[in-house]
N, C-alpha and C positions, 0 to 999 in steps of 0.2 A: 643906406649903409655905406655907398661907396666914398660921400663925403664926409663924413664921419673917419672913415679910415685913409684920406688921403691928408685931413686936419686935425688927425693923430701923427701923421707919419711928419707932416712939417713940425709942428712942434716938436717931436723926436727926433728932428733934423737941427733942429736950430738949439736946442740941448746939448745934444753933441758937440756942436759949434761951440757954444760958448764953453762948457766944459775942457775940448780941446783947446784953447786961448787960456784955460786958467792954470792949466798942464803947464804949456810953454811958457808962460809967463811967470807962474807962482812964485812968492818971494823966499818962501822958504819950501822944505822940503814937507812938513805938515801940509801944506796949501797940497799941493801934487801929489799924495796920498788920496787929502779926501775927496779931491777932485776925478782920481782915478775909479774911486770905489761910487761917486755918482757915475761916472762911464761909467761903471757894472750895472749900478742900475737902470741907467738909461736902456741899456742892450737887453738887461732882463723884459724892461716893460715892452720894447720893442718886440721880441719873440712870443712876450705873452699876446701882445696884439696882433700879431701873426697869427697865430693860433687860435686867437677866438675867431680872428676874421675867415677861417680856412674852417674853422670845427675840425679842426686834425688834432690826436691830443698826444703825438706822435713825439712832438719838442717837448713834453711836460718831464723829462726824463733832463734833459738839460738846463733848464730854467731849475731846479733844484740843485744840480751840482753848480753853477754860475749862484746863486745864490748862498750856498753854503762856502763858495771860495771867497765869493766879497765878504759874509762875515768872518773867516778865518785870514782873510788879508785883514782887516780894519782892526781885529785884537792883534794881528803880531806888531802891525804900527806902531797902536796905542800903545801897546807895552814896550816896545825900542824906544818909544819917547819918553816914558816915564822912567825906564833906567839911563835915561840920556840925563833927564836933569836931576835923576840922584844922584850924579858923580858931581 
């Protein structure tokens, strides 16, 4: 189980990496939204695999407000960009 959960955690490492790089770099500002909102979900899978690895179901309380803000961030985007290119 412990390498299981150390070859979760690299991968959740190296996610983050590349998602930060696509933050900094993005060529527009669509890029660095939906880049933002894979960081949420990076950090959500990360605490949900906290959690399973712990059997604590103590974080389950936040893993839902973290997921209801990344989908109430990715509608308010989407919809700033669709009234962006109706003018």
């Amino acid at each position: 189980m412990t390498v299981v959960a150390v070859t979760v955690a690299a991968l959740l490492a190296v996610a983050v990496g590349l998602t930060l790089v696509r933050i900094i770099r993005g060529p527009s500002i669509l890029d660095r939204a939906v880049a933002v909102d894979v960081l949420l979900a990076v950090v959500v899978a990360a605490i949900a695999t906290e959690v399973a690895y712990s059997r604590d179901a103590t974080a389950l309380p936040v893993l839902v407000v973290l997921a209801i803000l990344g989908f109430v961030g990715s509608v308010s985007v989407a919809r700033f960009a669709a009234r962006r290119n109706d003018k």
